[in-house]
C-alpha positions as CSV (number, residue, x, y, z in Angstrom):
1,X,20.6,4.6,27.6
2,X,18.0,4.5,24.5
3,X,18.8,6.6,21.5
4,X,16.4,9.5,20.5
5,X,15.4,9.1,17.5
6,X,15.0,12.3,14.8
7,X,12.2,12.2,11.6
8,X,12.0,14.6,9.3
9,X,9.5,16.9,9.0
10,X,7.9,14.4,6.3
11,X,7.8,11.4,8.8
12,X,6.2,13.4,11.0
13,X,3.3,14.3,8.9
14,X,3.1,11.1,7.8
15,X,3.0,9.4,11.6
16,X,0.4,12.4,11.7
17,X,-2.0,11.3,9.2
18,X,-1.8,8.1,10.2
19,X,-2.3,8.9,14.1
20,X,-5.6,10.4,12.6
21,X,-6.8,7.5,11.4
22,X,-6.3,5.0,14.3
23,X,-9.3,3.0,15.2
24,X,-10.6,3.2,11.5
25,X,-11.6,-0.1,9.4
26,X,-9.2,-1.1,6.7
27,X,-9.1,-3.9,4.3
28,X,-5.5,-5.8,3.1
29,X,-5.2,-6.8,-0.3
30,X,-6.3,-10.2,0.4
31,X,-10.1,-8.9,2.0
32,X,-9.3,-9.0,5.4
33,X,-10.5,-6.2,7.3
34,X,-8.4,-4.4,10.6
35,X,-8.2,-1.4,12.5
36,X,-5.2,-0.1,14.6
37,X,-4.4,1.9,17.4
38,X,-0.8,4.1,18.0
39,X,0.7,3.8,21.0
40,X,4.2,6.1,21.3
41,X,6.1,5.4,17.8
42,X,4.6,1.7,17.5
43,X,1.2,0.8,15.2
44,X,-0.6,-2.5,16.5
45,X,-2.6,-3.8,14.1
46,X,-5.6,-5.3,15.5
47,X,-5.1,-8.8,13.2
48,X,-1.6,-9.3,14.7
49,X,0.1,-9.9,17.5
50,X,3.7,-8.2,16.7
51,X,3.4,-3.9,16.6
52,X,4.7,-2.2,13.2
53,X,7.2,0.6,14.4
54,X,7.0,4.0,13.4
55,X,11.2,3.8,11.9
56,X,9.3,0.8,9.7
57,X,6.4,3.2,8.2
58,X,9.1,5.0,7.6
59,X,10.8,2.1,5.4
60,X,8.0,1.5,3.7
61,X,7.3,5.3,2.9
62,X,10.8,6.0,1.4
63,X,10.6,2.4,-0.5
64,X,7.6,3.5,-2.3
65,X,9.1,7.2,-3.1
66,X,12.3,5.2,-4.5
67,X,10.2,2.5,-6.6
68,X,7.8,5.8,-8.2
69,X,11.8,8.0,-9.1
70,X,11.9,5.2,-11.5
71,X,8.8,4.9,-12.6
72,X,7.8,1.6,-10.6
73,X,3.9,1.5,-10.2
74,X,3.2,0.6,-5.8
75,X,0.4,-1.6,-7.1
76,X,0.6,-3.9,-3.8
77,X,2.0,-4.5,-0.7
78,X,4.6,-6.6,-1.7
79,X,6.4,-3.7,-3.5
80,X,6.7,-1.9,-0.2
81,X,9.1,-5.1,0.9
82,X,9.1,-4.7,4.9
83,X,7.2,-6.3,8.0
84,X,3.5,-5.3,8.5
85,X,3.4,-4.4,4.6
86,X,-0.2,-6.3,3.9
87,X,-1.6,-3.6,6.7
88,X,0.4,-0.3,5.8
89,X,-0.2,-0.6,2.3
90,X,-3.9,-0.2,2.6
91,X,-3.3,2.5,5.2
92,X,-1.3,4.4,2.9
93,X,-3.9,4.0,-0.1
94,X,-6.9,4.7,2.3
95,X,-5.3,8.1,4.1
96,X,-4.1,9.0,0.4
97,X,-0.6,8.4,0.5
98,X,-0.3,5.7,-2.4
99,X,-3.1,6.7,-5.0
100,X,-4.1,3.7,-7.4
101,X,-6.3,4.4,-10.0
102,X,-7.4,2.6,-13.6
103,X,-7.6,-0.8,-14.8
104,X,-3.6,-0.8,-14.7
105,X,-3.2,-0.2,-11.3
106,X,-0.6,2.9,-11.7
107,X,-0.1,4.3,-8.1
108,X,1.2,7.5,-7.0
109,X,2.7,8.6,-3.9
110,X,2.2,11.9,-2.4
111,X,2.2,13.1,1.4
112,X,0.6,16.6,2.5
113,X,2.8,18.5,5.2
């Protein structure tokens, strides 16, 4: 019997907003560009074989919200620390999720519900 799994009403909008975007062209940190599509709670990435899950987005999500309460900067994917983090970082900037402005590259998080 598989477990249901409950998001908050956050995670939701986030899987949302990234829903939204599926099929659009990103580029990772390194220049490569991908697109993705959603298929239930998974994200495949069009450059890799393996899918990113949603409970992962989620990881990554809360990761960056715990590195910005202490005044970390989410200047790269890296700092996000799970699988599929060189593709959901650039999601993230590119829906407006992780902003990154200046010369410093100061990043802020914020999510729209």
């Amino acid at each position: 019997m598989r477990s249901t799994q409950i998001w908050t009403a956050e995670e939701d909008a986030l899987w949302e907003r990234i829903e939204k975007h599926a099929g659009e062209e990103f580029t990772t940190a390194k220049g490569l560009t991908f697109t993705y599509a959603i298929r239930g709670s998974e994200m495949f990435v069009s450059r890799k074989e393996k899918s990113i899950t949603r409970a992962t987005v989620n990881v990554a999500y809360h990761r960056a919200m715990e590195l910005l309460d202490i005044g970390e900067e989410v200047d790269g994917p890296k700092k996000l620390g799970t699988f599929g983090a060189s593709y959901i970082y650039p999601v993230f900037v590119k829906i407006g999720i992780i902003t990154v402005w200046g010369d410093l590259g100061d990043a802020q998080l914020k999510i729209e519900t």
